[in-house]
C-alpha positions in Angstrom: -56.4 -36.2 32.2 -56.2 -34.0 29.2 -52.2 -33.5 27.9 -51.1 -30.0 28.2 -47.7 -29.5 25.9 -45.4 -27.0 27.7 -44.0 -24.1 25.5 -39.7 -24.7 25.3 -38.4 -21.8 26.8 -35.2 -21.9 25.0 -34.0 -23.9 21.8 -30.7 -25.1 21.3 -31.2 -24.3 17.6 -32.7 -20.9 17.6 -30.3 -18.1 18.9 -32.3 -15.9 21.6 -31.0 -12.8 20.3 -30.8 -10.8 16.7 -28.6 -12.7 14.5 -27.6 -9.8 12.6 -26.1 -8.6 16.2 -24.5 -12.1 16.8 -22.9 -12.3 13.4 -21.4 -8.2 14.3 -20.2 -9.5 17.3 -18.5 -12.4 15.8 -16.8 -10.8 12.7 -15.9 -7.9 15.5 -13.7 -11.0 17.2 -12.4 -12.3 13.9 -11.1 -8.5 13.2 -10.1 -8.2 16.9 -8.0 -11.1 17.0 -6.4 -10.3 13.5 -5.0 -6.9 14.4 -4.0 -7.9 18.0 -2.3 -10.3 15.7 -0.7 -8.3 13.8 0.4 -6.0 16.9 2.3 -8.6 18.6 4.2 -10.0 15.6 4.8 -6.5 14.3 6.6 -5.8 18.3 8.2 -9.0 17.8 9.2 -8.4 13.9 10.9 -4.8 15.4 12.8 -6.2 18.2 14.4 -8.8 16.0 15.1 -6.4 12.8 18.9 -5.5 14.4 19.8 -9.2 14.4 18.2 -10.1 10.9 20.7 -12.4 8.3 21.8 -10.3 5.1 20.3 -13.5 3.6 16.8 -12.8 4.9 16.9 -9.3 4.4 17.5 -9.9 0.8 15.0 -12.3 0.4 12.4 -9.8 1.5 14.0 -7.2 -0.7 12.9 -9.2 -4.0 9.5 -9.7 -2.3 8.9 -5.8 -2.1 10.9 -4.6 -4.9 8.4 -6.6 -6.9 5.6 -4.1 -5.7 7.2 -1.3 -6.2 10.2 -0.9 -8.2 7.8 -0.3 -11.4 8.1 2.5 -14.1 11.6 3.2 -14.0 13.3 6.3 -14.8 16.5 4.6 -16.2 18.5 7.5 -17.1 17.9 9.2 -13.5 18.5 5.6 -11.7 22.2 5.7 -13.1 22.7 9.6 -12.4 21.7 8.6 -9.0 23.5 5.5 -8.4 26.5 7.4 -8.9 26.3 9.8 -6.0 25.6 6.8 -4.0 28.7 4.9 -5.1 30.7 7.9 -3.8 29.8 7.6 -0.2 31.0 3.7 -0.1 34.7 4.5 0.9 32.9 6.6 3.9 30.7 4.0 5.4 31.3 1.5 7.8 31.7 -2.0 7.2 28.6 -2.7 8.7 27.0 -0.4 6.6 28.8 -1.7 3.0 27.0 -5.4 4.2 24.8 -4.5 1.7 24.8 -3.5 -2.5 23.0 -0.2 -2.9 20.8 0.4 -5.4 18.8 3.4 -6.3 15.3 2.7 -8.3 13.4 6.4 -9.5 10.1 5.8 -10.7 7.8 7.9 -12.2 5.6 8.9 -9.2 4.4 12.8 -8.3 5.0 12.1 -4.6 7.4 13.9 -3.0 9.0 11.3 -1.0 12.1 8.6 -1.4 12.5 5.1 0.8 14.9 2.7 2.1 13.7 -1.2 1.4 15.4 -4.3 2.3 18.3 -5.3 0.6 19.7 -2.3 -0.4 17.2 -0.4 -2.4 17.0 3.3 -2.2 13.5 4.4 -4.5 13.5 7.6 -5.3 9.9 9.0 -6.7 10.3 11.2 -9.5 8.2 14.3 -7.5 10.8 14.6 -5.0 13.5 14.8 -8.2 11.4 17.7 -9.2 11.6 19.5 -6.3 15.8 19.7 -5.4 17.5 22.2 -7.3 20.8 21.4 -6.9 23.3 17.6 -6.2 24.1 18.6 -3.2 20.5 19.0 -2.1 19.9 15.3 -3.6 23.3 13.4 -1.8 21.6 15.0 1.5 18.4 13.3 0.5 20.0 9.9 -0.6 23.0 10.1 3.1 19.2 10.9 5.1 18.1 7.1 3.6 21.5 5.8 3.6 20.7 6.9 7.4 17.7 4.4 7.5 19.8 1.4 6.3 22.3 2.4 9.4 20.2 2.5 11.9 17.8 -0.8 10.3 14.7 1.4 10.1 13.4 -0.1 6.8 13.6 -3.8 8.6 11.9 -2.4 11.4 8.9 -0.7 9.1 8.7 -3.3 6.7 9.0 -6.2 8.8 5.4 -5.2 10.0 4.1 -4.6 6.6 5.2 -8.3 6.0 2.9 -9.5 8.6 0.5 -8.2 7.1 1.1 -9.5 3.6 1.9 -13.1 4.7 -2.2 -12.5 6.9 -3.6 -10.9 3.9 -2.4 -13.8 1.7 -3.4 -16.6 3.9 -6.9 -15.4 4.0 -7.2 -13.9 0.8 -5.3 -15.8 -1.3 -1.5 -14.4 -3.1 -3.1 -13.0 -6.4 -6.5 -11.4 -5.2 -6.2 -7.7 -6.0 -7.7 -7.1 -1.7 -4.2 -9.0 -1.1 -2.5 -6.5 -3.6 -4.7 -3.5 -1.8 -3.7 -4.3 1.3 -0.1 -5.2 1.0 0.6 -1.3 -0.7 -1.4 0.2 1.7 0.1 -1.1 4.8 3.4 -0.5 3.3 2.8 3.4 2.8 1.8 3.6 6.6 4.7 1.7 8.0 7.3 3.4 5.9 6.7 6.5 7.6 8.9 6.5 10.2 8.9 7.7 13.9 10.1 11.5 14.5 13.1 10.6 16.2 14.3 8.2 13.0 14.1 10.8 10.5 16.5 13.0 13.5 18.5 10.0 13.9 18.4 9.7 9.4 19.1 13.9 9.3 22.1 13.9 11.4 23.8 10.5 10.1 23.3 12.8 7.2 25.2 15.4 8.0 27.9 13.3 9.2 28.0 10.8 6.2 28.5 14.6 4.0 30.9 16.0 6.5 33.3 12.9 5.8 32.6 13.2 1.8 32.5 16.8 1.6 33.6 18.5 4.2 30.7 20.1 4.9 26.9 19.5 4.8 25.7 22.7 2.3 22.9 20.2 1.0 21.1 19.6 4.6 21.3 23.6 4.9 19.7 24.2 1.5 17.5 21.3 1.0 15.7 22.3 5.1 15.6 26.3 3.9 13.5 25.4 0.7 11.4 23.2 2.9 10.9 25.8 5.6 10.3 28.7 2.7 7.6 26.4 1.4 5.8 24.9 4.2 2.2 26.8 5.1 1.1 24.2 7.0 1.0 25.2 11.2 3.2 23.5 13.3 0.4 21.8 15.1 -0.1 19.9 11.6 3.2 17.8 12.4 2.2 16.8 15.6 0.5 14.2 13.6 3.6 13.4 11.0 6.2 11.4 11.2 8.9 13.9 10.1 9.6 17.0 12.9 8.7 20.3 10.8 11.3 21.6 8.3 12.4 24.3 11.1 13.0 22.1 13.8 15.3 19.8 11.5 16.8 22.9 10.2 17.3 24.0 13.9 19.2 20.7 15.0 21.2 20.4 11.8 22.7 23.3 12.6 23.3 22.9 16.3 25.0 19.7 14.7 27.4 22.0 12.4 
């Protein structure tokens, strides 16, 4: 009887399908399970950032203040830190747990943040564009309003996810690591539309106590509202409500 080999129908060694598909699908997992990842300890990072040690939170300080208190403006730093000193006999003791400090850096945005530990940055744009002190202690009581209410813990605590993922597969000094840590901290330090309220009208209240009124919030939401051309429908998108909305409840609130 003459042999007849039979053709293998499958082999263990040859993958039936495209392997370009099969090596999508698999780095699609790998990506999957990394951002699921960093989902669940981001929830987790929020829901703990109330109960976070002053220890802690100053150890993370020095890890982000090292990204990005860089180019200081020293003269405008002290100017600044000044206006800040004066609203320490108006906080709560809670609040004085930490040591303020105000970093400007040469920077065109228009923006200012609260990071752990106490540091208030202030970008040089945003220095550019008030026109008067009391339009800058608003600006500096709105992120005093963040450190209140533990916003920046809550923001940054899932940007340190990230960094401590980033690192681990990319290593602490590859510049993907460095990419990744600054992008991820510009998106979570835009806080939620009811924070920046919650920031405004802590504000107004932290002024009211200093100054006996809150002229600052008034001017500082006018010049915004005179200057914005962008439609409303624009900030259903943004973190912050639009200037006349926050002009609107700072108002009611006087």
């Amino acid at each position: 009887m003459k042999y007849t080999p039979k053709t293998l129908k499958n082999n263990v060694n040859v993958t039936p399908g495209s392997p370009l598909r099969e090596l999508i699908k698999l780095l699609a997992w790998v990506v999957g399970g990394l951002v699921a990842l960093y989902i669940i300890l981001g929830l987790v990072v929020s829901m703990m950032a109330p109960h976070i040690s002053l220890k802690v939170e100053t150890g993370m300080g020095r890890l982000f203040n090292n990204h990005i208190c860089v180019n200081e403006i020293k003269k405008e730093s002290k100017r600044l830190q000044k206006l800040v000193d004066g609203f320490y006999p108006f906080l709560t003791s809670d609040d004085r747990r930490l040591n303020y400090k105000v970093f400007v850096t040469q920077n065109s945005q228009v923006n200012a943040m609260a990071l752990p530990g106490g540091t208030i940055v202030v970008f040089s744009g945003l220095l550019n564009k008030v026109s008067s002190q009391s339009e800058l202690t608003f600006i500096l009581a709105h992120e005093l309003g963040h450190f209140h209410n533990r916003d920046h813990l809550k923001g940054l605590g899932r940007a340190l996810v990230a960094l401590v993922l980033s690192v681990t597969i990319l290593g602490e000094n590859s510049s993907a690591t460095n990419f990744i840590f600054n992008s991820i901290v510009q998106v979570e330090m835009k806080f939620s539309r009811n924070q920046e309220k919650a920031a405004d009208l802590y504000a107004v209240g932290l002024l009211k106590k200093r100054y006996g009124n809150a002229k600052g919030a008034l001017e500082f939401m006018k010049k915004l509202v005179r200057e914005e051309k962008r439609w409303k429908l624009f900030y259903y998108f943004s973190s912050h409500p639009h200037p006349a909305y926050r002009l609107k409840y700072i108002r009611n609130a006087l």
